[in-house]
SEVO-201085 format. One record per residue (C-alpha): x, y, z; chain; residue in three letters. Coordinates in steps of 0.02 Angstrom, whole numbers, padded with zeros to 5 digits. Example, Ala and Ser with C-alpha at 12.3 -4.5 7.8 and 13.67 -1.06 7.14 Angstrom:
2
+--------+--------+--------+--------+-------+
|     c1 |     c2 |     c3 | vexkol | vexke |
+--------+--------+--------+--------+-------+
|  00615 | -00225 |  00390 |      A |   Ala |
|  00684 | -00053 |  00357 |      A |   Ser |
+--------+--------+--------+--------+-------+
% end
This chain:
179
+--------+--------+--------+--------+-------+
|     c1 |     c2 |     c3 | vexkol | vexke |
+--------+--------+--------+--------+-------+
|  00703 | -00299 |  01107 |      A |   Unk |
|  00642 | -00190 |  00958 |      A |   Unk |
|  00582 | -00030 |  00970 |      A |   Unk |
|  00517 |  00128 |  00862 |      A |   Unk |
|  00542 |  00298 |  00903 |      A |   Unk |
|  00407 |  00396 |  00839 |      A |   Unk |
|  00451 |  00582 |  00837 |      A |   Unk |
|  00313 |  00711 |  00825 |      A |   Unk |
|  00322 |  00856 |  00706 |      A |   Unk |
|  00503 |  00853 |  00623 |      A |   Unk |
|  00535 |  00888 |  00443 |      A |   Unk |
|  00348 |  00955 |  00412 |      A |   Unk |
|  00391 |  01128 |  00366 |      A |   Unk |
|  00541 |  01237 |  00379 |      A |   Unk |
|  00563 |  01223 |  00567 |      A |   Unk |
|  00627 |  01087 |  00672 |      A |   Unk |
|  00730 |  00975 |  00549 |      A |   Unk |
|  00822 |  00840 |  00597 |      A |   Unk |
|  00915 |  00732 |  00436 |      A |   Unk |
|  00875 |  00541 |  00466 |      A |   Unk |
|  01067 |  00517 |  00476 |      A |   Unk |
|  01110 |  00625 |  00613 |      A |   Unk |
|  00940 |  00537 |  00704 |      A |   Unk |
|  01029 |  00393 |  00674 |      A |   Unk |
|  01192 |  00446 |  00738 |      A |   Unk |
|  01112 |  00518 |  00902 |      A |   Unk |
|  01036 |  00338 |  00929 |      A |   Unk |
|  01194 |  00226 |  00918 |      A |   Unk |
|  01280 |  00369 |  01035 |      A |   Unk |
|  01134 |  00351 |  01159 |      A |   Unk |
|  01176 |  00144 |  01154 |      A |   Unk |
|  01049 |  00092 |  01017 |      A |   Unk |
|  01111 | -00051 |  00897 |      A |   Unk |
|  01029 | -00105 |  00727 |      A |   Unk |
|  00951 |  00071 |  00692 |      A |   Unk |
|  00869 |  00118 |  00538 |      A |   Unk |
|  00750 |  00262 |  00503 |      A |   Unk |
|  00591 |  00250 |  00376 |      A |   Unk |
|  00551 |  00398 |  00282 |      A |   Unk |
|  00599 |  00598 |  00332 |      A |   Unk |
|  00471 |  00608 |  00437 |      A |   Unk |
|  00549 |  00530 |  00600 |      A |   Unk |
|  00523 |  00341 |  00619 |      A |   Unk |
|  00689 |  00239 |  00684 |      A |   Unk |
|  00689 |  00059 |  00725 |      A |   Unk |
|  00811 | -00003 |  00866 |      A |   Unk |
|  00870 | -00131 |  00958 |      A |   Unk |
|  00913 | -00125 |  01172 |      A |   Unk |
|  00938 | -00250 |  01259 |      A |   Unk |
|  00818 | -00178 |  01406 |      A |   Unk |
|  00716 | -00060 |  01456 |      A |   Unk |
|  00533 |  00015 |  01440 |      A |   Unk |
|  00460 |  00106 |  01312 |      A |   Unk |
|  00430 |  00273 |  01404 |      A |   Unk |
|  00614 |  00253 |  01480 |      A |   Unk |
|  00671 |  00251 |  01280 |      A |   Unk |
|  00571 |  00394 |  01262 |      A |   Unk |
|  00649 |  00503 |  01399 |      A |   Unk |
|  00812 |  00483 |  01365 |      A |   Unk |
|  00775 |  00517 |  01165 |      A |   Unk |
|  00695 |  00675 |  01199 |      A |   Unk |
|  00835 |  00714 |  01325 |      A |   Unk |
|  00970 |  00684 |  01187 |      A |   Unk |
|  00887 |  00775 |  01033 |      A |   Unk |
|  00870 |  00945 |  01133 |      A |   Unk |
|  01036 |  00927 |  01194 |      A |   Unk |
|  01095 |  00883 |  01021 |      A |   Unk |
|  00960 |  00976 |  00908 |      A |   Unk |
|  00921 |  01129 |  01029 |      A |   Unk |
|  00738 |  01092 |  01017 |      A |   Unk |
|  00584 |  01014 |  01096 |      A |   Unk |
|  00512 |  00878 |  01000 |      A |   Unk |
|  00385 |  00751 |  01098 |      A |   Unk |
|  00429 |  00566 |  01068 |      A |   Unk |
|  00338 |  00414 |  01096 |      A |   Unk |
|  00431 |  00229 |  01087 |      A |   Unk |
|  00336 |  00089 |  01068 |      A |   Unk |
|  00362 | -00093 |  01059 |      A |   Unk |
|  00373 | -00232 |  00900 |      A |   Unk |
|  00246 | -00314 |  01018 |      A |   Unk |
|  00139 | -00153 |  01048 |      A |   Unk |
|  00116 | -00135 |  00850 |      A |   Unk |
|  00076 | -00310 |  00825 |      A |   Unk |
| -00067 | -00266 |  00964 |      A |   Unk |
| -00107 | -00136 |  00867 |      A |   Unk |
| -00114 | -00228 |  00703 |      A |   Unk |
| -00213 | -00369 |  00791 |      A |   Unk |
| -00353 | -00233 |  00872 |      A |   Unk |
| -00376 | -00138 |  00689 |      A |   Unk |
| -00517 | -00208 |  00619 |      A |   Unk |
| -00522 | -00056 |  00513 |      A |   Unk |
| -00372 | -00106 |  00426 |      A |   Unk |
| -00472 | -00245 |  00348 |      A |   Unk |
| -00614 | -00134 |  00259 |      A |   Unk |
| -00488 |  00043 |  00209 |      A |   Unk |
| -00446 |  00015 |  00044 |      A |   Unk |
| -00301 |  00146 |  00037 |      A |   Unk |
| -00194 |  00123 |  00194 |      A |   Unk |
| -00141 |  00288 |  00172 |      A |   Unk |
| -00322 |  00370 |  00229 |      A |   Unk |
| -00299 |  00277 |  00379 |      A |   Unk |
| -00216 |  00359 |  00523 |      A |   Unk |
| -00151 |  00292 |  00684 |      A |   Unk |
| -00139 |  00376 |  00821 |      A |   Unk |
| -00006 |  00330 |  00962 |      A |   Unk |
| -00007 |  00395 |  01127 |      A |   Unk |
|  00133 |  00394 |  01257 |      A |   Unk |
| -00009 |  00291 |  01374 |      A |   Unk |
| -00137 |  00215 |  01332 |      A |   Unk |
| -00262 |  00299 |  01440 |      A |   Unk |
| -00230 |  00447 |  01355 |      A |   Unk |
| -00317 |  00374 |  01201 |      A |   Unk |
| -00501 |  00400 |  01290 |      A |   Unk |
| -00481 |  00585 |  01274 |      A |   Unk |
| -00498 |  00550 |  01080 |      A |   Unk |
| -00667 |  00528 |  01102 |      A |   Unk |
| -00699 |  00704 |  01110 |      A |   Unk |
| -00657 |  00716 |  00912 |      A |   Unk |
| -00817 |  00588 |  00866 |      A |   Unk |
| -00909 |  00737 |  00815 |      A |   Unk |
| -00783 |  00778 |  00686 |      A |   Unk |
| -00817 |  00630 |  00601 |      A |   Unk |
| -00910 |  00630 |  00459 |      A |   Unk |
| -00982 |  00472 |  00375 |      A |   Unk |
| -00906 |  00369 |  00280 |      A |   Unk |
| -00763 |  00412 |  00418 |      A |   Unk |
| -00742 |  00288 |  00551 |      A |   Unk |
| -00647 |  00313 |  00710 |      A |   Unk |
| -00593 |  00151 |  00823 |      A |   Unk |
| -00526 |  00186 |  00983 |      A |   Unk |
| -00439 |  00043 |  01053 |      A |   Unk |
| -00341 | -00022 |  01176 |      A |   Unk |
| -00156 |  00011 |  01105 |      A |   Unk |
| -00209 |  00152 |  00987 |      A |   Unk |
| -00340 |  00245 |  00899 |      A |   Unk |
| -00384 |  00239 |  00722 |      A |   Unk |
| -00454 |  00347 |  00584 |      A |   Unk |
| -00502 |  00305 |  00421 |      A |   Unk |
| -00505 |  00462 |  00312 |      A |   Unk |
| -00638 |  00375 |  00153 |      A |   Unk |
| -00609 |  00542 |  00072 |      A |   Unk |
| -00431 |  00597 |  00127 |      A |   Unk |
| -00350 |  00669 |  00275 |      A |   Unk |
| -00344 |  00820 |  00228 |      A |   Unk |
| -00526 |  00820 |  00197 |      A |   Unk |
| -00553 |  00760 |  00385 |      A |   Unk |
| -00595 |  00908 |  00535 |      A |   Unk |
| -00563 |  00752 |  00620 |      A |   Unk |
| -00394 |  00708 |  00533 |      A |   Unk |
| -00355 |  00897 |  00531 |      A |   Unk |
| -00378 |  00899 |  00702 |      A |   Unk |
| -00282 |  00757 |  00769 |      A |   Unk |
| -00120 |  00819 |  00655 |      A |   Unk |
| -00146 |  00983 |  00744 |      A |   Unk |
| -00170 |  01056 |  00918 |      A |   Unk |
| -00294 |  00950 |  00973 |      A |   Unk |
| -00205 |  00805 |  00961 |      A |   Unk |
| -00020 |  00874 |  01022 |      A |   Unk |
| -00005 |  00724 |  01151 |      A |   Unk |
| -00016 |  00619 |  01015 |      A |   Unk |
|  00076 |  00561 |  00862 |      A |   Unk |
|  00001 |  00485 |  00684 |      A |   Unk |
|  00040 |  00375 |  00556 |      A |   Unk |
| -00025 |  00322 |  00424 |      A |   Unk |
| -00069 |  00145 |  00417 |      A |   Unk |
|  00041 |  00113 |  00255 |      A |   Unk |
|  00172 |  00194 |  00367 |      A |   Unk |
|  00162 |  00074 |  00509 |      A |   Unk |
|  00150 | -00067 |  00398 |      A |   Unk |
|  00325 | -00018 |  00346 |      A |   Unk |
|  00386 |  00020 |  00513 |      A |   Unk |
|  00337 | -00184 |  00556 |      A |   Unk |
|  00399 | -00251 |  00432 |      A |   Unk |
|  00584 | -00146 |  00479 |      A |   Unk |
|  00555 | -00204 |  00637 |      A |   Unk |
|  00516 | -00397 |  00586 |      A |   Unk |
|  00686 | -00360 |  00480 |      A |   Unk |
|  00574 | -00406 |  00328 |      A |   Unk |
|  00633 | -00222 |  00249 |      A |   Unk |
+--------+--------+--------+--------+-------+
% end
């Protein structure tokens, strides 16, 4: 099966950096065939031959602060959870700049209810979807425009991770082996 890694938080500033190759390297030591990374930012496709997402994740967060010294919060999801996503994202279809779109992945879905909370940061022509695989934010005038946006990149959304939806566009395509 094919699976992301989505790591939150790495190569943003000065702190916690990890270089995609030695991501990479950590992987195939942990068992992972086929990996690639996308971007600096922490997104690497792999293959197992078993196993569930949150298992993936465990073990991933295990290795890089055993490897890395540090705490960074990981969330693995499926080929077949993004192509829920992609199916559910009806906002997808009316962004005209995928990168004003954020996703937002949670390690469960349940998790994505407490999102709701943000709807008052959203200011029209925002739209927020909160769906059943993820949540999604479409940033009409930017994300870093968005008290909504700004606040799911920062504390408020900690148990979470975001990407863009140009981003996870990518990240299906590596995972479809199109890329």
């Amino acid at each position: 099966m094919t699976f992301v890694a989505l790591l939150r938080g790495i190569n943003v500033g000065k702190a916690k950096r990890i270089a995609m190759a030695d991501l990479r390297g950590m992987l195939e030591g942990l068992g992972y065939s086929n990996v690639r990374t996308l971007l600096n930012s922490g997104n690497a496709v792999f293959t197992a031959a078993r196993g569930a997402p949150a298992g993936h994740a465990v073990r991933i967060v295990a290795a890089i602060a055993e490897r890395f010294a540090m705490e960074v919060p990981v969330i693995v999801k499926s080929a077949a959870d993004l192509d829920a996503m992609a199916k559910e994202n009806r906002l997808a279809t009316r962004a005209p700049d995928f990168s004003r779109l954020l996703t937002v992945f949670a390690k469960e879905p349940a998790q994505l209810k407490s999102i709701s909370a943000l709807a008052g940061l959203v200011e029209p022509p925002e739209e927020l979807l909160i769906g059943r695989h993820a949540a999604y934010l479409h940033c009409a005038n930017g994300i870093l425009k968005s008290r909504a946006g700004e606040a799911l990149l920062g504390k408020a959304g900690k148990e979470f991770t975001t990407r863009n939806w140009a981003t996870v566009e990518k990240i299906r395509a590596l995972m479809a082996g199109e890329a």
